[in-house]
N, C-alpha and C positions, 0 to 999 in steps of 0.2 A: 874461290872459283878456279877451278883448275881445266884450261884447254888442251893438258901433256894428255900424249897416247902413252900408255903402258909400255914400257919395253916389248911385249911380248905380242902387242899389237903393232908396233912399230917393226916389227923383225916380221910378222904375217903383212905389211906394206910393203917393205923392200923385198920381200922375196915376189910378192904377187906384179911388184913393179918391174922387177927384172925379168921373169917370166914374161910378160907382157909385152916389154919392148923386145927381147929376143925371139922370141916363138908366135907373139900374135900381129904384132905391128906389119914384121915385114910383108906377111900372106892375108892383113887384112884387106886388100884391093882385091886379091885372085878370090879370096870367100865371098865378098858382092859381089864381084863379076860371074862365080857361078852357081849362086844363088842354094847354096846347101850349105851345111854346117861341116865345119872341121872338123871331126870324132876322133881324130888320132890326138888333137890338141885337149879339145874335154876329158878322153882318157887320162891323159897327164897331170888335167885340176885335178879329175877326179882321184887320182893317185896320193895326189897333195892333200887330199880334205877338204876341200872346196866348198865340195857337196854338201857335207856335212857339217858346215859351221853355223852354229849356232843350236845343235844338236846333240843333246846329253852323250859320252860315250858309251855309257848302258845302251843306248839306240845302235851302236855306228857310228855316231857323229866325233865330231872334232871338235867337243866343247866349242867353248865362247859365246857371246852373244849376236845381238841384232849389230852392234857398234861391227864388230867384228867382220860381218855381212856386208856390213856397207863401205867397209875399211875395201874389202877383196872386191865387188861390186864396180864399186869407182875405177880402181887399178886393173880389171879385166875388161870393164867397156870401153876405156882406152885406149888400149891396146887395140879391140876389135869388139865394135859393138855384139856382131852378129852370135860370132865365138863366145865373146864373154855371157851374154845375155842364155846360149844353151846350156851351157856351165851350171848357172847358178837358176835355172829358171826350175829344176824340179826342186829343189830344196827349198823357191818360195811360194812358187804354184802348190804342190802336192805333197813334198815333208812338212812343212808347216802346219798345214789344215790337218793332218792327221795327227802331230805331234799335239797341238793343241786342243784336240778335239774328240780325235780318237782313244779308243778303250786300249787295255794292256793286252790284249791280243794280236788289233789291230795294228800296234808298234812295233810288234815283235814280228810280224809276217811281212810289213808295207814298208813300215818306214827303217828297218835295221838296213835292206836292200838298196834305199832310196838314198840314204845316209849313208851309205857304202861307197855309191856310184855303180853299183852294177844294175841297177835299171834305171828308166828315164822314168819322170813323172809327167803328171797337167793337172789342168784342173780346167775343168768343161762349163761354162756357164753361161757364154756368149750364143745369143741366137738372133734370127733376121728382126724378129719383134721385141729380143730381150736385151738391150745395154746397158745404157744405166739405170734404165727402170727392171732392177733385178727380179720385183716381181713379178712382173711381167713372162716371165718360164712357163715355154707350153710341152717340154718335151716331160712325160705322164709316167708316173710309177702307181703299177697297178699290184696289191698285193694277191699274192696266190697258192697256197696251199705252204704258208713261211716260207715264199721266196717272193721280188719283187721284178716283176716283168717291165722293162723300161724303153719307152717307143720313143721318139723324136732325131733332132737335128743339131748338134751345135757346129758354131764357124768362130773362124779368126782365133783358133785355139794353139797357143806358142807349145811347139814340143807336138801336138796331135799327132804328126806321124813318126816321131819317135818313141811315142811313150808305151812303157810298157803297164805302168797304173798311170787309172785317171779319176780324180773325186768331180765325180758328177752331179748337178744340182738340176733335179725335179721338182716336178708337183705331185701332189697325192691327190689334189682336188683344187681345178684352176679358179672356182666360185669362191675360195677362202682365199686368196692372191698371197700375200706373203707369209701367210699363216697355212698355209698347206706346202707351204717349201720341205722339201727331205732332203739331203746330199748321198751318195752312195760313193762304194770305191770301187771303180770296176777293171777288170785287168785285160791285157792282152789277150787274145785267145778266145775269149768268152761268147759264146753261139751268140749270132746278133749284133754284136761289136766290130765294125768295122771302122775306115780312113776313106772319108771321099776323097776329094781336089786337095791338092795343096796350092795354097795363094804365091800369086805373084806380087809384089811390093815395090814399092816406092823406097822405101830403107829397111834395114838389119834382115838384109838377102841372106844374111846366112844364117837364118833360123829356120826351122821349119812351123808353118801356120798351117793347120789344117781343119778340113770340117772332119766332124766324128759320126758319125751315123750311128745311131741304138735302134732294133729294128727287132723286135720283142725278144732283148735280150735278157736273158734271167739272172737274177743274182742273189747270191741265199739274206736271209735276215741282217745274220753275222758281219756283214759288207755295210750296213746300214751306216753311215758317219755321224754320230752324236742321234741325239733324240727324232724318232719320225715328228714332222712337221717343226722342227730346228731344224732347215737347212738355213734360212732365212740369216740366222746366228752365225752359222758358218761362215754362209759367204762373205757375210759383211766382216765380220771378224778377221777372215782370210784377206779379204783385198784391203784392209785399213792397217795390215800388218806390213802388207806386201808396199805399198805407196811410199815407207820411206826407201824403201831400195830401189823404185823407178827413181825418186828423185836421184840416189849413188849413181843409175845408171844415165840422164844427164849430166850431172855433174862430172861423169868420166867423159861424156861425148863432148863437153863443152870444154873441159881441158885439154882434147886431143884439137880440135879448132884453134884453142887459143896457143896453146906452143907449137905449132904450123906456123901461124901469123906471127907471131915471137920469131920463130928464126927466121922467116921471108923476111920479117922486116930490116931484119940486120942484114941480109944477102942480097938484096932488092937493090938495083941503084937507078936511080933518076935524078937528070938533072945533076950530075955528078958526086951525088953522095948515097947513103944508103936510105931509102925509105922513111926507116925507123928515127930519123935524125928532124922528120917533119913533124909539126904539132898533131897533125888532121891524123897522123895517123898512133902518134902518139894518145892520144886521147883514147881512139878506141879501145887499145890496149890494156890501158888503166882503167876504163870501163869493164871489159873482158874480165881482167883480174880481180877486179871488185865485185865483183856479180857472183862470180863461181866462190870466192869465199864465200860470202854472203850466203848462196845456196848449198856448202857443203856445212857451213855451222848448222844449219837448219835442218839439214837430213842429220848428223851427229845430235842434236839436241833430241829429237824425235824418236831414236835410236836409244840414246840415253836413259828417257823416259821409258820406251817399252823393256829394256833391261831392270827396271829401278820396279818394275810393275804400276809403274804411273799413268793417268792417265792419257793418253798422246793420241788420241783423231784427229785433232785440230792441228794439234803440231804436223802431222804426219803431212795431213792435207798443206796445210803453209808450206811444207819443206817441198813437197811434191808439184802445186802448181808455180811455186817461184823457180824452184830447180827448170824445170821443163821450159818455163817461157822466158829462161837465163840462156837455156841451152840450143832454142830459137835465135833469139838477139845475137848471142856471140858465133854462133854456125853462120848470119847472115852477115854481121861484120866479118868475120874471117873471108869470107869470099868481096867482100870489097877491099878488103886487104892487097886479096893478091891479085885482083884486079882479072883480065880475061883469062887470067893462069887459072882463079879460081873455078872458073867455068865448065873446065875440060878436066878430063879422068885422070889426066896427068900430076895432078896433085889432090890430095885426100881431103880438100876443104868441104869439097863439092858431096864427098859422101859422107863426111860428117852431116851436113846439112840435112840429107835426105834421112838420115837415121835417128837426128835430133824429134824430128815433126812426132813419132809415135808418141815423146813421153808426152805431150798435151791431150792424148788422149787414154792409152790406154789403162787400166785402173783403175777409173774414174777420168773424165775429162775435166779439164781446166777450169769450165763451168759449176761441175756437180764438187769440185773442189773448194769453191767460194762458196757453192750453198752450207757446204758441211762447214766452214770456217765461220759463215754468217749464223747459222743456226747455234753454232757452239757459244761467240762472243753474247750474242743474245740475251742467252739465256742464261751465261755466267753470273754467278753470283757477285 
């Protein structure tokens, strides 16, 4: 059993680590305080291969796998949730699904560009009546003379008003519920495709959330993503692929918390020594520290598997709601750490916190993650 990173995974660490704290840490306050994404800083990943990791170089990409993903992942939401999370969100929202899913044409138009970084992606499948019950999808693909007319509403879509492709998941027929699911890939531009509202947020200000309006927007056959009435495949496939990288991305927000608390501790003085020198508060910190390994072996393990072509839901799911609700507990210890410091804008504890709270839900919530974990042990042989 071997826990060594490759040389060549360890050199995509420190370069993503130094990156991070030189270019995203300092201006991650100014990016939540102005609630948009830093594009000059994305251009930079994207420059780097960011985009593309885990994405055959025939496509664009910059080889390597899922480990890989979650290696850059963790190192860029540390630095800056907001930032890191634009970076890397069309190569797991919408390279992925396509790369996986999509025909050899589709790869060569969608995801060579995607895998590049010269366009942004999404992937659309959040609605007011659709979250985790994905069957639940009422926005309609009507077929029409071999093209597919697509009416509805999605929200809380990460990237919506930047992207330039979006794989979209319909219905062909909402009486067959998840057996009428289709996905599409629809682009910028396309008559009928527009961006409502962009959301305002409680954390990771600096992405953009948007709703997408389809408003009898056409799109030929050829746009189709995998089989008509296999959306259902997709989605699920896409977002159980995508779960161990939300867990990278707590895992990066709970390390930026706990080396905060690490150094206030030692800086901090009361009572004439430094903080750090008390049990109460030593403890937390060995808590902190043990948690976040705990949850970054588990996104690594999960990672592991999907590079090995093993099976990994469960893991995924394990690594993803332990990660999230490590990255809750140590965001809320970090702000009792630093005491009414942590309270005020003036140190980053505070926005760790607020950017921690998404990964328990989105992807699957913390709940729907115990059922996939419960259903799995179940049934195990």
């Amino acid at each position: 059993m071997d826990f060594s990173l490759t040389q060549d995974q360890l050199m995509l660490q420190r370069t993503l680590r130094d990156f991070a704290t030189k270019e995203l840490e300092p201006f991650a306050a100014q990016v939540d305080e102005e609630g948009k994404p830093d594009l000059e800083k994305v251009k930079k990943l994207n420059e780097m291969g960011v985009c593309g990791i885990g994405i055959p170089e025939e496509y664009g990409g910059s080889g390597g796998g899922v480990t890989e993903a979650v290696i850059a992942t963790e190192e860029l939401t540390r630095g800056c949730a907001g930032t890191g999370l634009t970076a890397i969100a069309s190569l797991v929202l919408c390279a992925y699904p396509i790369y996986h899913f999509g025909n050899e044409e589709q790869k060569r138009r969608f995801l060579v560009p995607l895998a590049r970084g010269q366009k942004f992606g999404a992937f659309a499948v959040t609605e007011s009546g659709a979250g985790s019950d994905v069957a639940a999808v009422e926005t309609t693909a009507t077929k029409r003379n071999g093209n597919y007319i697509i009416n509805g509403t999605k929200i809380f879509i990460t990237n919506g008003g930047l992207a330039d492709i979006v794989v979209v998941l319909t219905t062909l027929d909402k009486s067959l519920g998840h057996r009428g699911l289709t996905a599409f890939i629809v682009e910028k531009g396309t008559p009928g495709f527009s961006v409502g509202k962009e959301e305002r947020k409680l954390g990771i200000r600096g992405t953009s959330t948007a709703e997408l309006i389809f408003d009898g927007c056409t799109v030929p056959e050829e746009n189709r993503l995998g089989e008509e009435r296999g959306g259902f495949k997709v989605a699920l496939g896409s977002i159980d692929r995508s779960r161990v990288l939300v867990a990278a991305q707590a895992v990066g927000v709970a390390r930026a918390a706990y080396e905060a608390s690490l150094q206030y501790a030692r800086e901090r003085q009361q009572f004439g020594q430094p903080i750090g020198n008390f049990q109460a508060i030593q403890w937390m910190l060995a808590d902190m520290a043990t948690r976040i390994d705990a949850a970054r072996l588990l996104a690594y393990r999960a990672a592991y598997l999907q590079d090995l072509g093993q099976p990994f839901v469960v893991e995924a799911a394990m690594a993803k709601v332990f990660a999230a609700e490590t990255a809750m507990w140590v965001t809320t210890k970090a702000i009792q750490i630093h005491g009414g410091y942590g309270y005020i804008k003036d140190y980053p504890v505070e926005r760790h916190f607020r950017d921690a709270k998404i990964m328990e839900i989105w992807e699957g919530t913390s709940e729907m993650q115990r059922l996939t974990i419960a259903r799995g042990i179940l049934h195990s042989s």
